[in-house]
C-alpha positions as CSV (number, residue, x, y, z in Angstrom):
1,X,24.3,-4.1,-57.6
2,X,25.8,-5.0,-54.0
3,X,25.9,-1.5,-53.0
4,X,22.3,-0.9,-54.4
5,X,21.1,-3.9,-51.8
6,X,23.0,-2.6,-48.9
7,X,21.2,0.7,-49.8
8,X,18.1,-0.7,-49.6
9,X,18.8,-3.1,-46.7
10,X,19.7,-0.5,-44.7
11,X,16.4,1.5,-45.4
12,X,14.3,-1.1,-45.0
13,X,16.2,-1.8,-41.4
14,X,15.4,2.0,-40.5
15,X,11.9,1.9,-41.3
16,X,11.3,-1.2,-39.5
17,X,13.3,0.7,-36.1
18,X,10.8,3.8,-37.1
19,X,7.7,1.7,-37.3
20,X,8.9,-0.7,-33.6
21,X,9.7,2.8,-32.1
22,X,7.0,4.2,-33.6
23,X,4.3,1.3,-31.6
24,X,6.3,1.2,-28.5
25,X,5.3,5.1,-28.1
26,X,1.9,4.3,-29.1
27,X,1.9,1.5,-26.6
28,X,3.5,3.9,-23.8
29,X,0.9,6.7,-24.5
30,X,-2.1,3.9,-24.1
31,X,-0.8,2.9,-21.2
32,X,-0.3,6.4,-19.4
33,X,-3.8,7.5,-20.6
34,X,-5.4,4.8,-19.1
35,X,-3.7,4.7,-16.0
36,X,-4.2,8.3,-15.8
37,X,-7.8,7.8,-16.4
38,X,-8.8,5.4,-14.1
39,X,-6.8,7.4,-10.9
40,X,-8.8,10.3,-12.1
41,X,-11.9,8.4,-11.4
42,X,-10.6,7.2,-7.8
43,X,-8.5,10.2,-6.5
44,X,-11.3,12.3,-4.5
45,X,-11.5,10.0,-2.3
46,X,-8.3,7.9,-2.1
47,X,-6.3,10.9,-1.4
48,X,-9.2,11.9,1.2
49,X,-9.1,8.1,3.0
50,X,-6.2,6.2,1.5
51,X,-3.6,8.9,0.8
52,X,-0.1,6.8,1.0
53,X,-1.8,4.9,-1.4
54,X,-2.8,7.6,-3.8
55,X,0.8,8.9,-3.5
56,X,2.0,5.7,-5.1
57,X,0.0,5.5,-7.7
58,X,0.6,9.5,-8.7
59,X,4.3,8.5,-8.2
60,X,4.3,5.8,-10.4
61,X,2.2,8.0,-12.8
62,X,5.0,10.7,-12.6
63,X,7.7,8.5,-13.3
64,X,6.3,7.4,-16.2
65,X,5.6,10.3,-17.6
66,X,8.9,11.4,-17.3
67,X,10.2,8.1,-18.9
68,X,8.1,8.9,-22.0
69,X,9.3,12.9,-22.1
70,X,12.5,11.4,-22.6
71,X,11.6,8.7,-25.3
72,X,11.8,5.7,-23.1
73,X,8.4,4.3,-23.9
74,X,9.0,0.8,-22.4
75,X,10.3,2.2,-19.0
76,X,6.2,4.3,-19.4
77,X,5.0,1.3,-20.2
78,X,6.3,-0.5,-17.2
79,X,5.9,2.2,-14.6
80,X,2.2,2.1,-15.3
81,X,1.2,-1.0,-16.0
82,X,-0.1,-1.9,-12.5
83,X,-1.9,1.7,-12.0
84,X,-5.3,0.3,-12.8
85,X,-4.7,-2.9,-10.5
86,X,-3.4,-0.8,-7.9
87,X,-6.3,1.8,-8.6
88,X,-8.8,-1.0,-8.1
89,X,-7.6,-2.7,-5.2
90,X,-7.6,0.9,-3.6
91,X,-11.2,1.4,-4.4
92,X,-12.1,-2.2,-2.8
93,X,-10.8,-1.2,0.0
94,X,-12.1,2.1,0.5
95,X,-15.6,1.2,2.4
96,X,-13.7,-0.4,5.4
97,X,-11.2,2.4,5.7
98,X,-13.6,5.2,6.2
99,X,-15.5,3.1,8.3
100,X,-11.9,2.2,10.0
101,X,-10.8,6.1,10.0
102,X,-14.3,7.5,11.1
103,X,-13.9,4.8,14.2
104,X,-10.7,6.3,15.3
105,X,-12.0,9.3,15.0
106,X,-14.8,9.3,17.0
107,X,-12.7,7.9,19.9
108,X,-10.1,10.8,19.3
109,X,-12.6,13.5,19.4
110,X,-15.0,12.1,22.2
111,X,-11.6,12.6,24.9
112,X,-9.2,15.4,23.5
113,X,-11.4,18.5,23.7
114,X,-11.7,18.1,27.4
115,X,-8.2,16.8,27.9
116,X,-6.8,20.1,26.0
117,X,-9.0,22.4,28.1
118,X,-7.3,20.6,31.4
119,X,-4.2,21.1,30.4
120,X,-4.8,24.9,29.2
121,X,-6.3,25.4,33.0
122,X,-3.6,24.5,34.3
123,X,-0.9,26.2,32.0
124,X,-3.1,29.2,32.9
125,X,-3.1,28.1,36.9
126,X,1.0,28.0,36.5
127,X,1.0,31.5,34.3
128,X,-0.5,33.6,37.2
129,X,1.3,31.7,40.0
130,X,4.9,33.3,41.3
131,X,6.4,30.0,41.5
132,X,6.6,27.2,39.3
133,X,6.0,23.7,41.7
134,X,9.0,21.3,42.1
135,X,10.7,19.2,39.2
136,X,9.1,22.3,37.0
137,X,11.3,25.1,35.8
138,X,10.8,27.9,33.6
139,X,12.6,26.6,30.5
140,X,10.2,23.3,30.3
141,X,6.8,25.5,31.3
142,X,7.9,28.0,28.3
143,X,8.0,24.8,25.8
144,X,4.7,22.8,27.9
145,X,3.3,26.3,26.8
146,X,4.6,26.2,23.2
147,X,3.7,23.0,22.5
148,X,0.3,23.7,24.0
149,X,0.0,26.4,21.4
150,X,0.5,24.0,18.9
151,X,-1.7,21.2,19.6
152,X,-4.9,23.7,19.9
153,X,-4.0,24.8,16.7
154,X,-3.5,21.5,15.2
155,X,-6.6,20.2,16.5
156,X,-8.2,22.8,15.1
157,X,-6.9,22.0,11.8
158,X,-8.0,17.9,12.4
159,X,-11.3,18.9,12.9
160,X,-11.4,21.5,9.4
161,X,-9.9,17.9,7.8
162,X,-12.5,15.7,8.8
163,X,-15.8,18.4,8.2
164,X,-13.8,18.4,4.5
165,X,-13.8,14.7,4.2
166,X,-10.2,14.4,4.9
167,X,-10.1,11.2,6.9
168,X,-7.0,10.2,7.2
169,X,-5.3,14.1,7.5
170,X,-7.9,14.2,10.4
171,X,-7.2,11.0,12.4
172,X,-3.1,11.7,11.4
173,X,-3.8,15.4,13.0
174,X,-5.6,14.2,15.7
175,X,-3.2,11.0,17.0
176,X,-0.4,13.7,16.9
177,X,-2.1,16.1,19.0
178,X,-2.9,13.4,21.4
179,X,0.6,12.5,21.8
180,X,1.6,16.1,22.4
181,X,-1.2,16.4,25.1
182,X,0.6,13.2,26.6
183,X,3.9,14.6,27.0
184,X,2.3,17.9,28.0
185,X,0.5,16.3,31.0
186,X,4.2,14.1,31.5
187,X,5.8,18.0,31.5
188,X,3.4,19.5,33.9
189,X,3.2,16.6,36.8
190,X,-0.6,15.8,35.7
191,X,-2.0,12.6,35.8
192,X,-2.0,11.2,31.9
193,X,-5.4,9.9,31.4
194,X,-5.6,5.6,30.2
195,X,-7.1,7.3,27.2
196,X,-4.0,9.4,26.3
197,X,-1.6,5.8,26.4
């Protein structure tokens, strides 16, 4: 008879472990779907204007799922319980940003077209002459021209970001070519313009 309740107190134990692991999965899977849901809604246009942002939440997402691939439903639960918090707080935010991102912008490309083609005249000015002028030599004209190369083509690619809607990219494009036009000028003995500091 004591063996027979063991037996059955045992069962009775597993089944209860079944049916607790059983909700916690349940629990996890809720959890992911809805976080998952309510970034799908939102991810356009945070990872166009809020992309650090968007990385956290798909992070967070991640993580979690690869807590519940490996049967620990609480740590899913956990990792993405503030997704849809996070989520909205994102979205609140998103009007000022763009307004923020197209600002800086606008500033950016009103100045570094013209700045980039003063530079490139004079890059072409040094190319044809037969000497370099003094406190310039050959080795930092080769990487003035190298970088040169680089922030046209970067620019270019800022300018394909923002006609896609990629804000930030654009702005994040654009603030590095500005820097590289700063040190260019620096390179080449040409006056750096207030709007380049």
């Amino acid at each position: 008879m004591r063996k027979l309740m063991l037996v059955i107190a045992v069962g009775v134990l597993g089944l209860s472990l079944v049916a607790c692991g059983n909700a916690d999965k349940t629990a996890a899977q809720t959890a992911l779907k809805t976080a998952q849901d309510s970034y799908a809604a939102a991810k356009d246009q945070l990872t166009k204007l809020m992309p650090d942002e968007a990385k956290s939440i798909e992070d967070a997402i991640a993580t979690a799922q690869a807590s519940f691939d490996k049967g620990d439903y609480k740590a899913a639960t956990d990792a993405v319980k503030d997704v849809p918090s996070m989520v909205q707080n994102a979205q609140s935010g998103m009007a000022a940003k763009e307004t923020e991102l197209k600002g800086q912008w606008d500033a950016l490309s009103a100045g570094l077209p013209d700045v980039l083609a003063t530079i490139q005249k004079r890059v072409d000015s040094l190319s044809k002459s037969t000497a370099l002028p003094a406190g310039l030599d050959a080795s930092a004209f080769d990487s003035a021209k190298q970088a040169m190369t680089s922030a046209t083509q970067t620019w270019a690619d800022a300018q394909t970001a923002y006609q896609n809607g990629m804000l930030a990219d654009a702005v994040s494009k654009a603030q590095e070519v500005k820097k590289t036009a700063a040190e260019v000028m620096t390179t080449l003995n040409m006056k750096v313009p207030p709007a380049l500091m």
